[in-house]
Predicted model as a PDB file, atoms N, CA, C, CB and O in Angstrom, pLDDT in the B-factor column:
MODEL        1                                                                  
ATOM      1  N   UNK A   1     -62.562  15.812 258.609  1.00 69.00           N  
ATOM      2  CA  UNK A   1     -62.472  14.572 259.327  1.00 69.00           C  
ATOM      3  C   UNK A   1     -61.744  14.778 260.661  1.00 69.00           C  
ATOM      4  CB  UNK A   1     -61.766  13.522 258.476  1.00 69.00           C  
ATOM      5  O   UNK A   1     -62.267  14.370 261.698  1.00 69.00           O  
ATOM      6  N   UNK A   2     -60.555  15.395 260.671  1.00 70.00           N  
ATOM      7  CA  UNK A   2     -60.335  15.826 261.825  1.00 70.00           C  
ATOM      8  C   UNK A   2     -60.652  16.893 262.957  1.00 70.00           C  
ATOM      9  CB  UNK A   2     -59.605  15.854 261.653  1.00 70.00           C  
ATOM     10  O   UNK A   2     -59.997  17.059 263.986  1.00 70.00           O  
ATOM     11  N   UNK A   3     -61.717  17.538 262.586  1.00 77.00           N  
ATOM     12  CA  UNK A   3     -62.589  18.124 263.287  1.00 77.00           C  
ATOM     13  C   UNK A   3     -63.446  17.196 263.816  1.00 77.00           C  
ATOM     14  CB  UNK A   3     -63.181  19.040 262.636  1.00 77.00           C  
ATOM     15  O   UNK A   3     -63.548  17.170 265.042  1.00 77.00           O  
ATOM     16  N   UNK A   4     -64.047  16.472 263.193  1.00 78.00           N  
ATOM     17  CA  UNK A   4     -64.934  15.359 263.403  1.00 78.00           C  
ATOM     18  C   UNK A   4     -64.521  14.239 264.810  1.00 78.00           C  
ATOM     19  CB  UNK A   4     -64.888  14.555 261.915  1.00 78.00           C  
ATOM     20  O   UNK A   4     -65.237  13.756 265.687  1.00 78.00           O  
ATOM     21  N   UNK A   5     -63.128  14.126 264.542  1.00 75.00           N  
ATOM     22  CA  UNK A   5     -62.272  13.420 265.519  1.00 75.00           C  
ATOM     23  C   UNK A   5     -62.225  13.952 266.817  1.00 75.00           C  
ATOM     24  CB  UNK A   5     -60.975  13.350 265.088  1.00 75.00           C  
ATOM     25  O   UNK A   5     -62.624  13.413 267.849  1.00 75.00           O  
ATOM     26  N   UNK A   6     -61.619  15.234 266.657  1.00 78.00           N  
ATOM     27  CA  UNK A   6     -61.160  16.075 267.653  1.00 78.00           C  
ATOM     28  C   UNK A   6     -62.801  16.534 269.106  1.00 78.00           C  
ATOM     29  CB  UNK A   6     -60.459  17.646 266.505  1.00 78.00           C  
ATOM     30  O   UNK A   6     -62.741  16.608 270.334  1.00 78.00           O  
ATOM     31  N   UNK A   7     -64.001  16.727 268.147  1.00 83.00           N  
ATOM     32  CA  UNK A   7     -64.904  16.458 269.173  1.00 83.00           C  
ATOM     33  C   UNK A   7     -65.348  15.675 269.567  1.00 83.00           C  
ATOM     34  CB  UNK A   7     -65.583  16.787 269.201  1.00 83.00           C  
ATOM     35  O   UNK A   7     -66.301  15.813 270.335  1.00 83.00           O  
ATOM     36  N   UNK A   8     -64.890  14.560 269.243  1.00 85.00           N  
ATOM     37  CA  UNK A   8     -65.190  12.986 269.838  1.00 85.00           C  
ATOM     38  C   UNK A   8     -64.111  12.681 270.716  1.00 85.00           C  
ATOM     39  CB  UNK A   8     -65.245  11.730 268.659  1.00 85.00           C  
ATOM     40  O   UNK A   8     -64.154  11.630 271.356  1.00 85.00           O  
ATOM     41  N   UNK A   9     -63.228  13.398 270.821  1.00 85.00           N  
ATOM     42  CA  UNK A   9     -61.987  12.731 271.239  1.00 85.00           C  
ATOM     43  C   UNK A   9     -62.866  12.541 273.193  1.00 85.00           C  
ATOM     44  CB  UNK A   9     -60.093  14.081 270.898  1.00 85.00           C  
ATOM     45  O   UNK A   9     -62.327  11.715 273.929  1.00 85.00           O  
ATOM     46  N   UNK A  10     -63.927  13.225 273.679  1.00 86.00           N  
ATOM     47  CA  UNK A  10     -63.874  12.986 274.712  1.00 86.00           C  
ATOM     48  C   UNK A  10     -64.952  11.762 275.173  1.00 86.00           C  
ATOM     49  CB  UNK A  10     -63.933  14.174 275.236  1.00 86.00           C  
ATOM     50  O   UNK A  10     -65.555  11.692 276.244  1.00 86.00           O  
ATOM     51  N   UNK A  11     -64.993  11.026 274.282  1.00 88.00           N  
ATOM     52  CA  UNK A  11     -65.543   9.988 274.341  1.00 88.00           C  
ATOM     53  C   UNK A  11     -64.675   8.426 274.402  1.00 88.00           C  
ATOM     54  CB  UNK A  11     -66.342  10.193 273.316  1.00 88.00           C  
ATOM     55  O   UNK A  11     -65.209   7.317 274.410  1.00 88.00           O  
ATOM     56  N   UNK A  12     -63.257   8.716 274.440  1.00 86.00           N  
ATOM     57  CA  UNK A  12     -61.938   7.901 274.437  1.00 86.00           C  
ATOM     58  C   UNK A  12     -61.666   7.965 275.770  1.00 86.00           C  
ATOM     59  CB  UNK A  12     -60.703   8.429 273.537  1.00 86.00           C  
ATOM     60  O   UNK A  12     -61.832   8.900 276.553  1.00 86.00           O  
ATOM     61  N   UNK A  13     -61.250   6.924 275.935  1.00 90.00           N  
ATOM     62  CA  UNK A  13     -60.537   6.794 277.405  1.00 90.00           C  
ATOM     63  C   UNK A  13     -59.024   7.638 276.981  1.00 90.00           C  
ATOM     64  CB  UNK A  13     -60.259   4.793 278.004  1.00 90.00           C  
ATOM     65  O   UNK A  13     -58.543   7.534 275.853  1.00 90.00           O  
ATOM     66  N   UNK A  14     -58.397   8.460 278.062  1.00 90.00           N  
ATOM     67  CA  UNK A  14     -57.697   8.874 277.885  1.00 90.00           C  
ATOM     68  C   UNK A  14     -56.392   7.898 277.294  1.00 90.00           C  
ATOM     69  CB  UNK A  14     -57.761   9.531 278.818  1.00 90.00           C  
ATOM     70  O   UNK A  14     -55.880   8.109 276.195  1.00 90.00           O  
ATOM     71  N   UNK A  15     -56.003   6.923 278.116  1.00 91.00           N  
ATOM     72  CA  UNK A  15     -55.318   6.070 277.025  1.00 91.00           C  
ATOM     73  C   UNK A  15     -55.272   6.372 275.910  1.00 91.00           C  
ATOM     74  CB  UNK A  15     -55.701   5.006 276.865  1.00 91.00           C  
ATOM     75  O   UNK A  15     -54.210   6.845 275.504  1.00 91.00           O  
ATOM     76  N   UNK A  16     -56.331   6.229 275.040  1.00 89.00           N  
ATOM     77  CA  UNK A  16     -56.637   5.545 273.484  1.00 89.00           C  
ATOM     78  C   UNK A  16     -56.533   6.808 272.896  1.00 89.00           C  
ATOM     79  CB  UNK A  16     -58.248   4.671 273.101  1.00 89.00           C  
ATOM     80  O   UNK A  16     -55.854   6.935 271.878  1.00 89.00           O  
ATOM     81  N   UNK A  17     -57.202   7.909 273.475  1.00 87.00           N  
ATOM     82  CA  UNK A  17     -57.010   8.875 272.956  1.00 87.00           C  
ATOM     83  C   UNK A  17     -55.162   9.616 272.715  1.00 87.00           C  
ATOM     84  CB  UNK A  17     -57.990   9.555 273.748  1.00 87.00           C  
ATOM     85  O   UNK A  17     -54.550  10.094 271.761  1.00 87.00           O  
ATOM     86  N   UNK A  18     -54.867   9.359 274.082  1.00 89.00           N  
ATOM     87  CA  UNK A  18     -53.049   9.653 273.982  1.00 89.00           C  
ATOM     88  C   UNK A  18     -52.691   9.213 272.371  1.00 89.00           C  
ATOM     89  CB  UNK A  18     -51.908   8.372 275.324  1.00 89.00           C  
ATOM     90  O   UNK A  18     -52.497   9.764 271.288  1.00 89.00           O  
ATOM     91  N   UNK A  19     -52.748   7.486 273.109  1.00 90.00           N  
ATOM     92  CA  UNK A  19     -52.174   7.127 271.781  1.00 90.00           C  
ATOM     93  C   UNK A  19     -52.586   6.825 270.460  1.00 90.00           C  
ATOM     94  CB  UNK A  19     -51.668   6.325 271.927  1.00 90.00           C  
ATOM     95  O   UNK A  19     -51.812   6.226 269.714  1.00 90.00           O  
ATOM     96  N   UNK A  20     -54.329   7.358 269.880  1.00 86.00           N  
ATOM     97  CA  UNK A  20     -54.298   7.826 269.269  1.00 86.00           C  
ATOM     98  C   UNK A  20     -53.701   9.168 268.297  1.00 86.00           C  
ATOM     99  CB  UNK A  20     -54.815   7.560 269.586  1.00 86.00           C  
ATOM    100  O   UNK A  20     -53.451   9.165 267.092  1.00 86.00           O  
ATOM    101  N   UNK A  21     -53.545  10.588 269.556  1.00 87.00           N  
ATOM    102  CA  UNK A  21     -52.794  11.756 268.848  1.00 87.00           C  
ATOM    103  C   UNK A  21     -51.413  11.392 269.022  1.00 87.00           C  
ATOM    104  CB  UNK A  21     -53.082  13.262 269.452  1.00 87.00           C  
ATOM    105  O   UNK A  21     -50.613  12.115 268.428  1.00 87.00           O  
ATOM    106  N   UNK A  22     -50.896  10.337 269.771  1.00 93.00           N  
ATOM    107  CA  UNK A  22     -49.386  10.020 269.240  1.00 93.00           C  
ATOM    108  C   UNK A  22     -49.372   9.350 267.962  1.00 93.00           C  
ATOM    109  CB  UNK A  22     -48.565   9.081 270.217  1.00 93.00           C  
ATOM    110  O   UNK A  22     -48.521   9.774 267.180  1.00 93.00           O  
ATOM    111  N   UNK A  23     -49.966   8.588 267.635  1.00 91.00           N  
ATOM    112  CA  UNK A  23     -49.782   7.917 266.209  1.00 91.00           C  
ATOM    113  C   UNK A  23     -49.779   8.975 264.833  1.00 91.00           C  
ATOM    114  CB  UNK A  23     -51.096   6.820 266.029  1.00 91.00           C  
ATOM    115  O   UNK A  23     -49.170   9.011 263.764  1.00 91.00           O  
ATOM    116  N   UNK A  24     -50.851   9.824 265.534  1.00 90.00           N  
ATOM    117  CA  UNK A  24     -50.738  10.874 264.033  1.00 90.00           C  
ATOM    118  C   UNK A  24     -49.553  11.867 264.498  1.00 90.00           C  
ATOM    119  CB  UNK A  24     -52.467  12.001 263.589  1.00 90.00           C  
ATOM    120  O   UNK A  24     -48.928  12.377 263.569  1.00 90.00           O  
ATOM    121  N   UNK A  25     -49.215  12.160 265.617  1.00 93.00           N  
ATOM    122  CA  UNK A  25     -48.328  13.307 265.193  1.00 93.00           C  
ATOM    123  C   UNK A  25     -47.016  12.363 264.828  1.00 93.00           C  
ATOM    124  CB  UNK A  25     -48.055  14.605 266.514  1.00 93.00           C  
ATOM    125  O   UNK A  25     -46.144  13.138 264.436  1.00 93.00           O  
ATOM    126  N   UNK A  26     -46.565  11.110 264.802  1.00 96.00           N  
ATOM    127  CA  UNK A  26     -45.618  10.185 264.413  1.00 96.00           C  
ATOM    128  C   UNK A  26     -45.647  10.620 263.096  1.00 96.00           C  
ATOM    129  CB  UNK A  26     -45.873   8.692 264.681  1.00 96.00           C  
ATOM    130  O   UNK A  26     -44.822  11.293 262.479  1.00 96.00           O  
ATOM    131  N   UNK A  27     -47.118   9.964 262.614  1.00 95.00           N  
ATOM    132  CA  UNK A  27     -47.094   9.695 261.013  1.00 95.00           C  
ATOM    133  C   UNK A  27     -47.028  11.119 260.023  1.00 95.00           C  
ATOM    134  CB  UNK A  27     -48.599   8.820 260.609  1.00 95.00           C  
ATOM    135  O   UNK A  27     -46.662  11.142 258.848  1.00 95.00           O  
ATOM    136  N   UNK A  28     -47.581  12.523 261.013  1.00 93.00           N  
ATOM    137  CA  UNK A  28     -47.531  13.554 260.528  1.00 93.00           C  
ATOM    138  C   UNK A  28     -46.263  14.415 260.239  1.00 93.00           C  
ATOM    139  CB  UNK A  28     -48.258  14.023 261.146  1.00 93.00           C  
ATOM    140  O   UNK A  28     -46.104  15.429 259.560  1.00 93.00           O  
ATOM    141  N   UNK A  29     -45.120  13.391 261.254  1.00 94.00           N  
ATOM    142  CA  UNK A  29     -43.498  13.732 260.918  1.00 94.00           C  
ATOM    143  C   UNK A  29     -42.812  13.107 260.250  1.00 94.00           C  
ATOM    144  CB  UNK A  29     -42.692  13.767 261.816  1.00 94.00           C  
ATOM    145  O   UNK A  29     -41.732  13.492 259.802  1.00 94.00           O  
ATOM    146  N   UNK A  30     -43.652  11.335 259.947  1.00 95.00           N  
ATOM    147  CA  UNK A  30     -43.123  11.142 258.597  1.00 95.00           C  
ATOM    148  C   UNK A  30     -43.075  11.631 257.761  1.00 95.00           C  
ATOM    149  CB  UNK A  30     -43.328  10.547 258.125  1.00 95.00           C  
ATOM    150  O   UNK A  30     -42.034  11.738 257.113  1.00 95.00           O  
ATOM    151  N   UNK A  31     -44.203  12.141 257.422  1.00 93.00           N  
ATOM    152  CA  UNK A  31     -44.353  12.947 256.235  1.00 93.00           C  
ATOM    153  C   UNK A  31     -43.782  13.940 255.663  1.00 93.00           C  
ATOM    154  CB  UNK A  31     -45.164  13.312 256.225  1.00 93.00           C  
ATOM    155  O   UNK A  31     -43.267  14.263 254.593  1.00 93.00           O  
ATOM    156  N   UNK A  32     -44.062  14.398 256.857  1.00 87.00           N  
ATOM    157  CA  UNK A  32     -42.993  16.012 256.649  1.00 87.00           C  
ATOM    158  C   UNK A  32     -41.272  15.517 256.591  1.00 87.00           C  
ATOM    159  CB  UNK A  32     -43.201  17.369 258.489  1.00 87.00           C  
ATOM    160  O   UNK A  32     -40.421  16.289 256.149  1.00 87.00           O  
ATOM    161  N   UNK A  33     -41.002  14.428 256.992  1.00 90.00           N  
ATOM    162  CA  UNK A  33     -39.536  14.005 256.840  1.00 90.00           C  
ATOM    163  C   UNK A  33     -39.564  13.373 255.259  1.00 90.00           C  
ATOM    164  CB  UNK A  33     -39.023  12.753 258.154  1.00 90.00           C  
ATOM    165  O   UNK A  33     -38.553  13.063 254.629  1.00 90.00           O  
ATOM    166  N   UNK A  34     -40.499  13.296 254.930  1.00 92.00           N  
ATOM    167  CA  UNK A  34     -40.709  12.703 253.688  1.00 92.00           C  
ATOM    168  C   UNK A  34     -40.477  13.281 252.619  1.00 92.00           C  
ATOM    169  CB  UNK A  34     -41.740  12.353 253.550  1.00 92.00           C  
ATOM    170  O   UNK A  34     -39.850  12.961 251.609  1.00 92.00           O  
ATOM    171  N   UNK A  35     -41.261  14.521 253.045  1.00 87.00           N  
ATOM    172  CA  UNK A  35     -41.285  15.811 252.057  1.00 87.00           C  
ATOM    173  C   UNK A  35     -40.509  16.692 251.794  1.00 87.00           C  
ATOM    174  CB  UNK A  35     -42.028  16.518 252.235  1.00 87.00           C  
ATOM    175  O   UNK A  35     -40.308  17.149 250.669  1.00 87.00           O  
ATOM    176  N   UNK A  36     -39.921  17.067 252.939  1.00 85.00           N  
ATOM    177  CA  UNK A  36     -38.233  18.024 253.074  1.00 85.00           C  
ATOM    178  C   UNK A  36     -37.108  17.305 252.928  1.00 85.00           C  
ATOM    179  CB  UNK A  36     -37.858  18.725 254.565  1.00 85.00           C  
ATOM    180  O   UNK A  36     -36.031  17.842 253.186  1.00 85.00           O  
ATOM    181  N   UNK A  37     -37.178  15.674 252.394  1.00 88.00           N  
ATOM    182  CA  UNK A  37     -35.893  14.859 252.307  1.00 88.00           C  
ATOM    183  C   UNK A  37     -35.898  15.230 250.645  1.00 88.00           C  
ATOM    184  CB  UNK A  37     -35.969  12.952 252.881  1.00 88.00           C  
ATOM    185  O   UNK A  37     -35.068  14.693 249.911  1.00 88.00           O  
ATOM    186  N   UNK A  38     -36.961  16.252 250.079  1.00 88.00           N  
ATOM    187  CA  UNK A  38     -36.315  16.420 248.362  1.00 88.00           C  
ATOM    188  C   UNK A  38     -36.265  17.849 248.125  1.00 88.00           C  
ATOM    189  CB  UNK A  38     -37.383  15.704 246.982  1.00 88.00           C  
ATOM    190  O   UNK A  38     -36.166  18.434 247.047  1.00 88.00           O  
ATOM    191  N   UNK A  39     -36.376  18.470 249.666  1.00 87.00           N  
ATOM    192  CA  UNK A  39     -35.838  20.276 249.335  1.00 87.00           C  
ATOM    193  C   UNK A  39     -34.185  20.239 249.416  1.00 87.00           C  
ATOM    194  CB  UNK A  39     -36.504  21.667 250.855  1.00 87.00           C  
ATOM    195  O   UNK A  39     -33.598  19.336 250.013  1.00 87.00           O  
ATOM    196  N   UNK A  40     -33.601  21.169 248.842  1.00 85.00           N  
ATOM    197  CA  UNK A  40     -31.922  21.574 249.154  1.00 85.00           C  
ATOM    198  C   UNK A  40     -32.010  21.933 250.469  1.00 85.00           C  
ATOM    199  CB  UNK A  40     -31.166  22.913 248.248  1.00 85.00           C  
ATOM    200  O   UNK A  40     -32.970  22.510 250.979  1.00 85.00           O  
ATOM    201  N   UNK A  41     -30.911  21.557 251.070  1.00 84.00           N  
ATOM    202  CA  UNK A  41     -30.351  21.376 252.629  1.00 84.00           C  
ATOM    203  C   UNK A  41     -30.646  22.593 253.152  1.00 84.00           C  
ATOM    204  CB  UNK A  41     -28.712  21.055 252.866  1.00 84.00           C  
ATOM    205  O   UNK A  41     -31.337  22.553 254.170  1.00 84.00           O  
ATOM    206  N   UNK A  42     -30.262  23.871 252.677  1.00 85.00           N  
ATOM    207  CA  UNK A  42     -30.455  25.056 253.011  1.00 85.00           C  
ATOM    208  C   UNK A  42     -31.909  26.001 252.730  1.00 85.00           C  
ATOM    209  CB  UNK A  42     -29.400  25.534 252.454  1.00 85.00           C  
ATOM    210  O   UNK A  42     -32.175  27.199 252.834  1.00 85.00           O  
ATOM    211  N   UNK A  43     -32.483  25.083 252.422  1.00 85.00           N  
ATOM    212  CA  UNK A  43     -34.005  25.547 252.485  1.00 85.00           C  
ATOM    213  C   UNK A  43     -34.987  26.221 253.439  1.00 85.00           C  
ATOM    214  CB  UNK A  43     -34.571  24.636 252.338  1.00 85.00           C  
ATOM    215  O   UNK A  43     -35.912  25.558 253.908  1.00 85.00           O  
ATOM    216  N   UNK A  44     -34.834  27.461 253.736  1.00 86.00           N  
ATOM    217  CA  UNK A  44     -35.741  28.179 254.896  1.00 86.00           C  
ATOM    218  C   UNK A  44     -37.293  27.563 255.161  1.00 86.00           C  
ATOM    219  CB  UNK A  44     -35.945  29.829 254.438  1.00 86.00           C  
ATOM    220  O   UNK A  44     -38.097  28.342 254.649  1.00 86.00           O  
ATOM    221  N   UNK A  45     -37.960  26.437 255.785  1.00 79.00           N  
ATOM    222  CA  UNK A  45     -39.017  26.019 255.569  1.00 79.00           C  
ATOM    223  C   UNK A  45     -40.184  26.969 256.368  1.00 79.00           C  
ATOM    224  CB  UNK A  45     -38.911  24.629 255.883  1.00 79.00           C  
ATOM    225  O   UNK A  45     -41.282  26.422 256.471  1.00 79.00           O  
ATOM    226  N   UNK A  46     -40.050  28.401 256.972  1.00 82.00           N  
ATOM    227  CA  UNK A  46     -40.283  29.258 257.665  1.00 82.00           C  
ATOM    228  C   UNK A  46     -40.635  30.302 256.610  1.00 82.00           C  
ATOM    229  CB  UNK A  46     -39.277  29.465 258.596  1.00 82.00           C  
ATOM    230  O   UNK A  46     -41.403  31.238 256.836  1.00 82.00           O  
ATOM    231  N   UNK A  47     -40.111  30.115 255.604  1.00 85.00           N  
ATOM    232  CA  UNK A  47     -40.239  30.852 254.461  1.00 85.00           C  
ATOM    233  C   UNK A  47     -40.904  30.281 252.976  1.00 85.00           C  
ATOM    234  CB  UNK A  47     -38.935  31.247 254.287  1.00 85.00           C  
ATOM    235  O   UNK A  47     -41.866  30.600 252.278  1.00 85.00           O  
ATOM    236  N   UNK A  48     -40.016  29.439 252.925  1.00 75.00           N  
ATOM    237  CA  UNK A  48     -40.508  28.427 251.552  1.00 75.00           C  
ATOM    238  C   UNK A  48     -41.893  28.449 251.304  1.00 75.00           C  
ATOM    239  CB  UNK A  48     -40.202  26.802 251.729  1.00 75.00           C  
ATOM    240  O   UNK A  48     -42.778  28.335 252.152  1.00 75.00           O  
ATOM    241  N   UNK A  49     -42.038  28.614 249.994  1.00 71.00           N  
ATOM    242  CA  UNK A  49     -43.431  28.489 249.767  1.00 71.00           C  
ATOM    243  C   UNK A  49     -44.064  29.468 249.409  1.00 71.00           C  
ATOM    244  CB  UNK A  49     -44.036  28.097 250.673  1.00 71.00           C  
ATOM    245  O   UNK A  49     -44.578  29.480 248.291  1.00 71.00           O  
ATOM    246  N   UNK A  50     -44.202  30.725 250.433  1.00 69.00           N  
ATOM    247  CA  UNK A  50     -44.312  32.185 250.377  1.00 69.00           C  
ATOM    248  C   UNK A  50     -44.451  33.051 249.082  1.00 69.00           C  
ATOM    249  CB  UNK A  50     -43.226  32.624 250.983  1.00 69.00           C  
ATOM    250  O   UNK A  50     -44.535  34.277 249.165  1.00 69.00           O  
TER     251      UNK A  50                                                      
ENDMDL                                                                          
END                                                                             
């Protein structure tokens, strides 16, 4: 789907498009604030997972 997006994107007025990829990279740091608010503090996230 976001491939799908990403080659359409030049069919957006630049406006809409801005603040379209601002809204997801917002909601894409909720998430991730979402997700690392239940790792231990000292958690290498550069590593984790691995």
């Amino acid at each position: 789907m976001l491939g799908a997006a990403v080659s359409l994107i030049e069919d957006l007025t630049r406006e809409r498009a801005l603040r379209m990829l601002r809204e997801r990279a917002r909601a894409m740091h909720e998430w991730r604030a979402s997700v690392t608010s239940h790792l231990p503090a000292d958690t290498d996230l550069d590593t984790w997972g691995r």
